[in-house]
N, C-alpha and C positions, 0 to 999 in steps of 0.2 A: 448707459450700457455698462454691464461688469468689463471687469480689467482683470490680467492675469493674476495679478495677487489674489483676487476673489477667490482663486481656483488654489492658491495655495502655491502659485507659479512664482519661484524668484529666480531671476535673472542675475541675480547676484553681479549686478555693475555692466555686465556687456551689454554691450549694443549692437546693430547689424541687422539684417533681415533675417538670418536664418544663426538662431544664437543654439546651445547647447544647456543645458543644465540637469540637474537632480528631478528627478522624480517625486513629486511628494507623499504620493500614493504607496513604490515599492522602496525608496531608497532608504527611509530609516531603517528597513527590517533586512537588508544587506547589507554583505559582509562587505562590499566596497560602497561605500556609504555616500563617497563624494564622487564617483563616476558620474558623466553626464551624458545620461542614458535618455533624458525628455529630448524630443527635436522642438522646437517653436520658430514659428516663420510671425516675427514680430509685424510685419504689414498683414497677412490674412488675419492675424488674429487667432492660427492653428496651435496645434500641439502633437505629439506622439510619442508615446514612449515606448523604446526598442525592449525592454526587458519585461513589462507586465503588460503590455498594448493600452493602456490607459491613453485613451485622444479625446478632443473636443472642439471646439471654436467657441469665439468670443458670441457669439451668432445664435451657437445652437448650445451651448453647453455640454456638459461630458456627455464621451460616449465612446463605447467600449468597442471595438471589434470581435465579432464573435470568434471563438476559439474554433482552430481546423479539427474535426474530430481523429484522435488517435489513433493509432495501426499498430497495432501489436503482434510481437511475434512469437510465432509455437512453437517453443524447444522441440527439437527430435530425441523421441524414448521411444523403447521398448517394451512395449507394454507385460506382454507375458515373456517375464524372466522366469530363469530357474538359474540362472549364473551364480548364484549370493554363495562369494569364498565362508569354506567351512567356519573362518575364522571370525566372518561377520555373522555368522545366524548364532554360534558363540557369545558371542557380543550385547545381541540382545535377547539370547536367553538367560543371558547374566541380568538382563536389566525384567524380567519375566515376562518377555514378547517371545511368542511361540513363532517357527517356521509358515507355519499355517496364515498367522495374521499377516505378516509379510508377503507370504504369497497373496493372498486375497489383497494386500493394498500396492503392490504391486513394486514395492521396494528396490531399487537396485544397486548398483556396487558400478565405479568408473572413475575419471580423473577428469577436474576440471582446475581451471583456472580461478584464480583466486585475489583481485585486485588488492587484499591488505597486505597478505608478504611476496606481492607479485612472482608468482612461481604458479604452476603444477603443480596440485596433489591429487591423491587418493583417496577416494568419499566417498560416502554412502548418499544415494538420491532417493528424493520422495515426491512423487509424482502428483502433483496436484490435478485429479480430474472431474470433469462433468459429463455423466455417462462415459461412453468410450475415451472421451476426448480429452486429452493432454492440454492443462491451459497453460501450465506453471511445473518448475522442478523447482525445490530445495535442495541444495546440495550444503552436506555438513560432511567435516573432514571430523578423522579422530580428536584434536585437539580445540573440537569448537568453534572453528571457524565456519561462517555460515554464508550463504548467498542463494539471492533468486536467479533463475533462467534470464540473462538479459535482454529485455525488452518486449516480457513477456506482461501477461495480465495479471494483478493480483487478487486474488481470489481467496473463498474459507478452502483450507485442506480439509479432507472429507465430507465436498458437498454432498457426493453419493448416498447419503450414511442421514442427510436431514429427514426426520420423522417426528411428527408431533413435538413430544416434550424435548429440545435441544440440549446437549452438555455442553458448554464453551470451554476450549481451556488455552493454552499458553505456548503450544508446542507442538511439532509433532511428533515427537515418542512420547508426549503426557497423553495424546490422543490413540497412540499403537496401545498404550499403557490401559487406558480405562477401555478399549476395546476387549484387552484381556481381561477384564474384568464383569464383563458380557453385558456392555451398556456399547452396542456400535455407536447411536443415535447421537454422536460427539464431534465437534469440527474444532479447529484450531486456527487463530488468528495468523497472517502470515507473516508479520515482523513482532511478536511478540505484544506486551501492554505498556504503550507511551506514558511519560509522566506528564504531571500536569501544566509541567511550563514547556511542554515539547510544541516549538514552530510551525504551524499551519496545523494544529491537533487535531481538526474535523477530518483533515484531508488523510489523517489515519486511518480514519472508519470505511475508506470511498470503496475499500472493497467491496462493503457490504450493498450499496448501490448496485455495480456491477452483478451482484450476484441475482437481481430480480429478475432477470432473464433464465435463470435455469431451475433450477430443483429449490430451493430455496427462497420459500413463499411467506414472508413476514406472516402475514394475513391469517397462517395457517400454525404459525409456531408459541410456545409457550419455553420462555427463555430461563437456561439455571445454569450461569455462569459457575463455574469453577476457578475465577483467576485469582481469586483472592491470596494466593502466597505469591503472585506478582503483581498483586493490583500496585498501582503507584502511588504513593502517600498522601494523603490527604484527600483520595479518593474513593466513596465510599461504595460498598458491593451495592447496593441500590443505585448510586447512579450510572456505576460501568455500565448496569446492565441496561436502563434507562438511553442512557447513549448511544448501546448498539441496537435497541428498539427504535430509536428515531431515525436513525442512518438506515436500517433496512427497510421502516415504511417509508422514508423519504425516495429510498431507490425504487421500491416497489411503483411508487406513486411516478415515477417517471416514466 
């Protein structure tokens, strides 16, 4: 019969029936490294780990608990604004986004909260939607400060707008931006482009998964990124786009 070491289980000296230790599964890739997050009940022969669900027995071998599936929630917005201070349609016809486009993507102006200089400000929103439906806000303050609707879904900005040949690009004013430039047919990723040594890096793309429930049909698109003045170094425009082609037929295909 295997023994826990097989599993990669150290007990590191204790003994007892129901002893504590590391993970060997999530614990090198946290930030508390030496937490002892595994349960093992040294008589059954079990295990569990409270932070990744990683379990098993000496019996059966790993085995995973399946994950509860998630419940996300929908920011309240307004869909048809005309509120946008003089000051903000300024703003971005300084940047050459028209009134117009704003209206149509349904842009708004309000105050939210902002966990990096924990305060209240004043932002402009961008409405992440599929048809009618509000999945996700962007809220960006003047000074750059950025955040999603908390607890919301993440999703491309401007699924509405998926048609044949796709633009990808980086943002969403690069996306208000090429719309004024009279290519709608453009979506924008919604945390920007990871680099290559970014932590759980597939699980950047999982948007694109989510998104095979609505307008946006792998099956049906022919992909021309745009991110290349953000691509990440060492990353070449053939495989970004490679990347988000396996991520959307993988979501597709679920």
């Amino acid at each position: 019969m295997k023994t826990l070491e097989d599993f990669g289980i150290d007990l590191r000296g204790r003994s007892g029936v129901e002893v504590k230790t590391t993970c060997p599964k999530c614990s090198p890739s946290r930030k508390k490294k030496n937490y002892p997050c595994l349960s093992v009940n040294t008589e059954k022969g079990l295990w569990n780990c409270h932070h990744c669900g990683w379990g098993g027995s000496l019996g059966h071998g790993e085995e995973r608990r399946p994950e509860a599936p998630k419940i996300y929630r929908k920011p309240e917005y307004v869909v048809n604004r005309t509120d946008l201070p003089q000051a903000v349609v300024d703003y971005f016809a300084g940047r050459g986004i028209s009134q117009a486009t704003l209206l149509r993507n349904c842009i708004g102006y309000g105050s939210q909260y902002f966990p990096q200089v924990e305060e209240e400000r004043t932002c402009v929103m961008f409405p992440y939607l599929d048809g009618d439906e509000v999945i996700n806000v962007k809220y960006r303050t003047g000074d750059k400060l950025f955040r999603l609707a908390s607890g919301a879904r993440r999703v491309l900005y401007g699924l509405n707008d998926v048609d044949g040949v796709l633009i990808w690009v980086e943002g969403e004013m690069d996306k208000l931006s090429v719309e004024e430039g009279g290519f709608k047919n453009c979506v924008s990723v919604p945390d920007g482009a990871p680099t290559p040594d970014t932590k759980n890096y597939d699980s950047k793309f999982d948007f694109l998964g989510r998104a095979s429930g609505s307008s946006c049909a792998a099956s049906r698109l022919e992909f021309r990124s745009v991110l290349a003045r953000e691509l990440p170094c060492g990353l070449s425009q053939r495989e970004a786009d490679g990347e988000v082609h396996r991520q959307a037929v993988r979501g597709g295909a679920e």
